[in-house]
N, C-alpha and C positions, 0 to 999 in steps of 0.2 A: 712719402718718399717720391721723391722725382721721377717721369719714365723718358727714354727716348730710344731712337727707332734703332734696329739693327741696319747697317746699311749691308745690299745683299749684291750690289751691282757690279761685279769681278772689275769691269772696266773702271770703278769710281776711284776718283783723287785717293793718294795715299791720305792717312789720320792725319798727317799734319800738314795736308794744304788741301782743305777743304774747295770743293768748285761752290764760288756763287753765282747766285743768278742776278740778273739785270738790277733789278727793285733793291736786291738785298745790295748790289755797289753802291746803288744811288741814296740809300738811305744811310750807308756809310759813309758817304762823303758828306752829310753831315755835321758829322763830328768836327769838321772845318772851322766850324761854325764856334766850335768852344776851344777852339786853340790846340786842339788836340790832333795828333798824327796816326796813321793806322797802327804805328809799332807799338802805340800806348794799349790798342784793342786787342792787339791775337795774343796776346799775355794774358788777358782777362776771357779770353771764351770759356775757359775750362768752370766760369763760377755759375754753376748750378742752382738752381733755389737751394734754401736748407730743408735737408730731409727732415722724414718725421723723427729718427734715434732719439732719442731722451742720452742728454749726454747730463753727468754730474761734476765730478771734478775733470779738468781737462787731461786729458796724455797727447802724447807725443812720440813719434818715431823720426828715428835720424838712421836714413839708410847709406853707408859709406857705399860706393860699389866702383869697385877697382876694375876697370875696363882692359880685358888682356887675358886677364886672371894669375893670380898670386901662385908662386910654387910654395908649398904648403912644407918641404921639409928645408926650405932657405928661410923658412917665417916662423911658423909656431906651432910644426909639429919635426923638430929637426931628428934625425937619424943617423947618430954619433958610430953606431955601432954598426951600421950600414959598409959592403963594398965601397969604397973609390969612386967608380963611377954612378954609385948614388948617393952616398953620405954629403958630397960637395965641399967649396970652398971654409965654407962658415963652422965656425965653433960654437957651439950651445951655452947659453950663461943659464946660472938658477933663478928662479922668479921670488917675487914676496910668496911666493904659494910651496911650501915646502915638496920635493917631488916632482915639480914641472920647472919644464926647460922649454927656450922658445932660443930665436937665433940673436948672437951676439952683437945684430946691429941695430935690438929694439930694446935697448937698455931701459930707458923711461917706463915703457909698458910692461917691463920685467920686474921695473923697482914697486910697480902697484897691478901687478895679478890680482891682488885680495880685493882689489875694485871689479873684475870683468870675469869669464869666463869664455871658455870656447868649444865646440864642436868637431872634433878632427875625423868625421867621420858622412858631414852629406856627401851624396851620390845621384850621379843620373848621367844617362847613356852617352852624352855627345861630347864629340869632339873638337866642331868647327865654331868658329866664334858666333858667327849670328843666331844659331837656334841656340847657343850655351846662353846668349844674350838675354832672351826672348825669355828662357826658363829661368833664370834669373833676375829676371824685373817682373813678373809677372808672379810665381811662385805654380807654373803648370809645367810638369815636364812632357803632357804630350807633345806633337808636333801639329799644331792647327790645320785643318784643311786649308790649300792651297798656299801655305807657307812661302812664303819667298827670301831670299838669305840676305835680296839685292835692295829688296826695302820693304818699308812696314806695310799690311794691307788692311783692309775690311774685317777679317777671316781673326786676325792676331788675336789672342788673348789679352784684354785691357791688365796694363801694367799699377801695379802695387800705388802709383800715384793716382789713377786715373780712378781704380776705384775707390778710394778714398775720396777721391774729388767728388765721386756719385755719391757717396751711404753718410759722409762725416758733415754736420751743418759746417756753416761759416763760422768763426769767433773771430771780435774786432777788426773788421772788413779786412778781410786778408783771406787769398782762396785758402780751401781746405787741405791744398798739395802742392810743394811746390820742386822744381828740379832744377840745380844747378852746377857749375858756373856757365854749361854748355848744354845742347845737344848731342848727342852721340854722333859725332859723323864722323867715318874713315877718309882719308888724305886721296881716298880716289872719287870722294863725292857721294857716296852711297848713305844713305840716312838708316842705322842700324836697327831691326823692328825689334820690339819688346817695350818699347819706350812711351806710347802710345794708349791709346784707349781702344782701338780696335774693334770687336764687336758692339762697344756701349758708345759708339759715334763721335766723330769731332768734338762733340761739346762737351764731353769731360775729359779729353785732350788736357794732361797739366799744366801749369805757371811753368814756364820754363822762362829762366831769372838769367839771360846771358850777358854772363857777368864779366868774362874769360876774353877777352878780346884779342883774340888771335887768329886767322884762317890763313893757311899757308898750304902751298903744292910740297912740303918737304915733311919728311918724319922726324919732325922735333916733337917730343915729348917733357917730360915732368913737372915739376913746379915752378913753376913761370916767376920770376926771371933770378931766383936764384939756384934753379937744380934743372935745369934745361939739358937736354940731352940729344944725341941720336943715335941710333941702336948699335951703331958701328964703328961711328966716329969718336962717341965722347961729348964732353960738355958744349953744350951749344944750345942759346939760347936767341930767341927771337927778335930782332928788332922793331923797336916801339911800344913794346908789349905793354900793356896796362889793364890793373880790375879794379873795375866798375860797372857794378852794376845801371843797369838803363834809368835815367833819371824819370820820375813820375812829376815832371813839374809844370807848371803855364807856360803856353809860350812868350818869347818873350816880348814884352811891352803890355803883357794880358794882366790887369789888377785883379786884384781880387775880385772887388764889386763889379769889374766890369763882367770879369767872367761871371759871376751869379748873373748879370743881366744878359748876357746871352742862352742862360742855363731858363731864365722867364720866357726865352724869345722864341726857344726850341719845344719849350712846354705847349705855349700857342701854338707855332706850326702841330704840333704831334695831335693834338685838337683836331685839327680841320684832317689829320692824314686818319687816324681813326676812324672817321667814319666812312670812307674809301677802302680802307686796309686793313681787317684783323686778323691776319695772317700767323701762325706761329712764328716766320720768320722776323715776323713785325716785334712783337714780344719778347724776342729773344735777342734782340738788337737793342730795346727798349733796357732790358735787363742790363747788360755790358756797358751801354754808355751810363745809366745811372751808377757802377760800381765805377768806371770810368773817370764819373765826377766825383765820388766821393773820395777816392785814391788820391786825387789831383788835391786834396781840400784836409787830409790827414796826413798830419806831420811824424804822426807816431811807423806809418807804412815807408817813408823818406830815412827815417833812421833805423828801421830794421836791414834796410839793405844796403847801408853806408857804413861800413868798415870801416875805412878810414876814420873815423870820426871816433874810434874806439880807444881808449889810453892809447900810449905807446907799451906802455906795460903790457898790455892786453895782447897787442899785434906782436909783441915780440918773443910774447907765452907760445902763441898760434903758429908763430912763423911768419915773415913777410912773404910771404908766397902765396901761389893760387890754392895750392892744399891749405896752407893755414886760411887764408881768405875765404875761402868757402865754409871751413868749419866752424870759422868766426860768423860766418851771416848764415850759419845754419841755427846756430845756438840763437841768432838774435830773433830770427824767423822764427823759432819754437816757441820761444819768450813772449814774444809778437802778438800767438795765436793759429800761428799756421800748425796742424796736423799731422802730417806726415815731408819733411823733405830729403828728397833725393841727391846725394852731393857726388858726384863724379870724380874720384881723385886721378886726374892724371884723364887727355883728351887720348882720340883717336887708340885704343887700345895700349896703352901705354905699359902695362904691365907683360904685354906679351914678350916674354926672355926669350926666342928663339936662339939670340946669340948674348954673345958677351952679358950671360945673367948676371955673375958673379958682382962684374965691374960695376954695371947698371944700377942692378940692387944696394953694394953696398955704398957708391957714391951718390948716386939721383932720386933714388925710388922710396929705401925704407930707412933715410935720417928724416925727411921733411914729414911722414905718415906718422915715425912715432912719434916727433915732439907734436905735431897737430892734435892727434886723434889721444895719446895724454893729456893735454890743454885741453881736451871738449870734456872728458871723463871731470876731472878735478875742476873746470870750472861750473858745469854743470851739478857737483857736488856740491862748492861752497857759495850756491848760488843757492842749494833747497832743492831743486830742478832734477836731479839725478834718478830720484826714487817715481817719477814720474813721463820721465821720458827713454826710452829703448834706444840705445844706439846696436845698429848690425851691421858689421862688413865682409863684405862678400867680394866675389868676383864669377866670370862666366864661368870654369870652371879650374881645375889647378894645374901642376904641371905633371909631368912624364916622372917612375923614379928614376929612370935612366939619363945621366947626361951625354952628351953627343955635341960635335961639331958637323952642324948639316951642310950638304955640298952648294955652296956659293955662297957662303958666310963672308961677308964683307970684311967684318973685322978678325976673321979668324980664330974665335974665343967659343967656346963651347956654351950653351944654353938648354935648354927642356923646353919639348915638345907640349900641345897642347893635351889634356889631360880629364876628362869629368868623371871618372871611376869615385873620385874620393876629391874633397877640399876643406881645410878647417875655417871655419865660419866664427867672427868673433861676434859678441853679444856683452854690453854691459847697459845699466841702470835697470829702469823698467819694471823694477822687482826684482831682476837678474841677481843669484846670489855671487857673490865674488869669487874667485878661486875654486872652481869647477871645470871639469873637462869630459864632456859626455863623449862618450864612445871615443875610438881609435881605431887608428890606420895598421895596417901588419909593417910588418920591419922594414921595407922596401919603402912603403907610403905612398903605397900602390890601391891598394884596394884598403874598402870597413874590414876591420877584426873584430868588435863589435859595438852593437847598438847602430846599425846602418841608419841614416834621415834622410828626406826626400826636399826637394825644395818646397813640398806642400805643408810640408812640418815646418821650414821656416816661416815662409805666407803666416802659417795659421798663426804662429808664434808674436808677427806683426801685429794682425789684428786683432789677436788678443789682448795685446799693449794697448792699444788704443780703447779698449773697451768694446767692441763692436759682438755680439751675441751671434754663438752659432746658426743660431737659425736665420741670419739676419740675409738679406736676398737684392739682388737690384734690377727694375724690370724694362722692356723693353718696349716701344710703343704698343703691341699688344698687347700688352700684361701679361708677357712670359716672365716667369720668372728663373734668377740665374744665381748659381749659387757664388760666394765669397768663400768659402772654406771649403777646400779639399785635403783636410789633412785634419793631423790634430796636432797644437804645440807641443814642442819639446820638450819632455819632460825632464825631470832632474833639473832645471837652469832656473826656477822658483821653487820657493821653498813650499 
């Protein structure tokens, strides 16, 4: 297994803009040399040698995570029998699962409950979005030493991608993790932490696949560009907006064989710098451009992240939007070989209903999520894929049972407060049995009434999908060793 250093220097770059030093620029610019641009490299740092794991048949996890967080009795723990000012807008329809009820604007996911199952009962203390963040990508609900809300640090707890990227080898050049269609970044510029690798260093930092090509000063949200929103206003969507993933290709007028002969040209220099330079940082540059080259030279890495290229049938199963888009190059990433990916539905916390929930949700937020996140269950079924790959969606944490119009509501429409007492967490493949519902919220859907989960029971739940052995650990340049599981999976969700 891999090791690398804990970085301990409060003052050092955040996880995801590592400082280099001099040598390490100049031997980046390099890469010049093969046609290649630096946007092609900081995608590729996260690819770690392959650990020692004995891996046998492959798995796969597909982590949905709804940035905002989901109000839990507007989705799939509704409260019919609830006061007024918590039961809300929405009327509860029956599921395939005789006995359970979810909300009337997830018809699709209703008509195949006997596929999935859910947990209406994790818990953990916070309130505020960035540490709900941080314990939800990472699966720790402590608060790390020196935490900062305002961005990611040293200190952070490495996120559910990042360790994966350490402990899972490669399969068919493609990293071990990857995160998309964006970064987590809020509209005032802040880079949200949890997302990150944190104590296990820049260099298992994950593939972040930005795919999502939007950056705007405004709070538009949803699925790009046919469920666009703003929290106040209503439908409103971006101009020019488009997804596409970043092209892996030559540059252009670069042949093929020319490019192999620059790939000859840079092997001689590397010759003569060798005996000047064996530096870790040498090695580990050495490392990236050769996955660098191979990326640029495999066609099958070109069509895992091109959607577009998929039927129309396909795209129109998924949704022509960035949620269907995503969940379309999530399934092809897992197909691909990739291990674990992290798909962000909805940018900039887009889930967060403070106002106008009702309208939001049932116009923008939860028609695009269920026909998506139906299209990934059922195609990953009649694919064989299903019984081998976890899908789980989450969010930072749920909402308030109480609704309310808070003072200086834009639009005037009433929404739920943020909320991490209690949120239901869905879970299908993986072995997941179908038509299950572990623990419950009390009448309110406020608080666990029983069988209370931790997000360490989720974590653990993860990588047990994947195959990875309790005892299993990832060290740091001293050969400290750090645990992967703090929790044990969920029980009752396999048989």
């Amino acid at each position: 297994m891999t090791s690398d250093a804990i970085m301990t220097d409060p003052q050092a770059a955040s996880a995801n803009h590592p400082r280099l030093n001099r040598r390490t620029a100049i031997q980046a610019g390099g890469i010049g040399l093969l046609g290649l641009g630096m946007n092609h490299v900081s995608g590729l740092r996260s690819m770690a040698a392959p650990s020692e794991l004995p891996v046998s048949q492959p798995k796969a996890v597909i982590y949905i995570f709804l940035s905002g967080g989901l109000t839990q009795q507007d989705s799939f723990d509704p409260k019919p029998d609830a006061p007024d000012n918590v039961r809300g807008e929405f009327s509860p329809i029956a599921t395939s699962t005789p006995g359970t009820q979810v909300c009337e604007h997830l018809p699709m996911l209703a008509a195949s409950s006997h596929q999935w199952s859910m947990v209406r009962s994790l818990t953990h203390p916070y309130n505020e979005h960035s540490i709900g963040h941080h314990v939800m990508l990472t699966g720790r609900t402590r608060t790390p030493r020196g935490f900062n809300s305002s961005a990611p640090t040293v200190n952070d707890d490495p996120s559910f991608a990042s360790v994966v990227t350490g402990v899972v080898p490669r399969r068919n050049n493609l990293p071990p993790a990857a995160v998309l269609p964006e970064k987590l970044i809020h509209v005032s510029g802040r880079t949200i932490p949890g997302q990150f690798a944190g104590q296990m260093g820049p260099k298992f930092d994950p593939w972040f696949v930005e795919a999502s090509q939007f950056r705007d000063t405004k709070y538009i949200h949803g699925a790009f560009p046919e469920y666009g929103f703003q929290r106040w206003e209503g439908a409103t969507n971006p101009d020019n907006y488009r997804f596409e993933a970043p092209k892996l290709t030559l540059g252009q007028g670069v042949l093929e064989d020319r490019f192999r002969g620059r790939v000859r040209l840079m092997t001689a220099f590397d010759a003569q710098r060798r005996h000047l330079d064996r530096t870790a940082n040498v090695a580990q540059f050495d490392q990236n451009r050769q996955e660098a080259i191979s990326l640029l030279l495999d066609g099958g890495v070109h069509r895992a992240l091109d959607v577009h290229a998929a039927p129309d049938a396909i795209q129109d199963r998924y949704g022509r939007n960035s949620f269907g888009w995503s969940l379309l190059m999530a399934r092809q990433l897992v197909e691909s070989g990739v291990s674990l990916v992290q798909v962000n539905l909805g940018n900039d916390e887009a889930w967060d209903t403070h106002e106008a929930a009702f309208r939001n949700l049932k116009n923008f937020l939860l028609p695009p999520t269920d026909r998506a996140v139906s299209a990934l269950v059922d195609d990953l079924d009649e694919r064989g894929m299903l019984d081998d790959v976890l899908i789980v969606m989450a969010g930072e944490f749920g909402r308030t049972p109480k609704i309310f119009t808070f003072k200086g509501a834009k639009s005037g429409l009433p929404g739920r407060d943020h909320w991490g007492a209690v949120q239901t967490v869905f879970f299908a493949g993986g072995g997941v049995q179908g038509g299950r519902v572990i623990g419950s919220s009390d009448k309110l859907g406020g608080y666990p009434k029983s069988d209370p989960q931790k997000p360490e029971n989720m974590a653990a739940t993860i990588y047990e999908s994947l195959g990875l052995p309790q005892s299993i650990v990832w060290h740091d340049e001293l050969d400290r060793p750090h645990h992967v599981y703090y929790g044990e999976p969920i029980a009752g969700l396999k048989a």
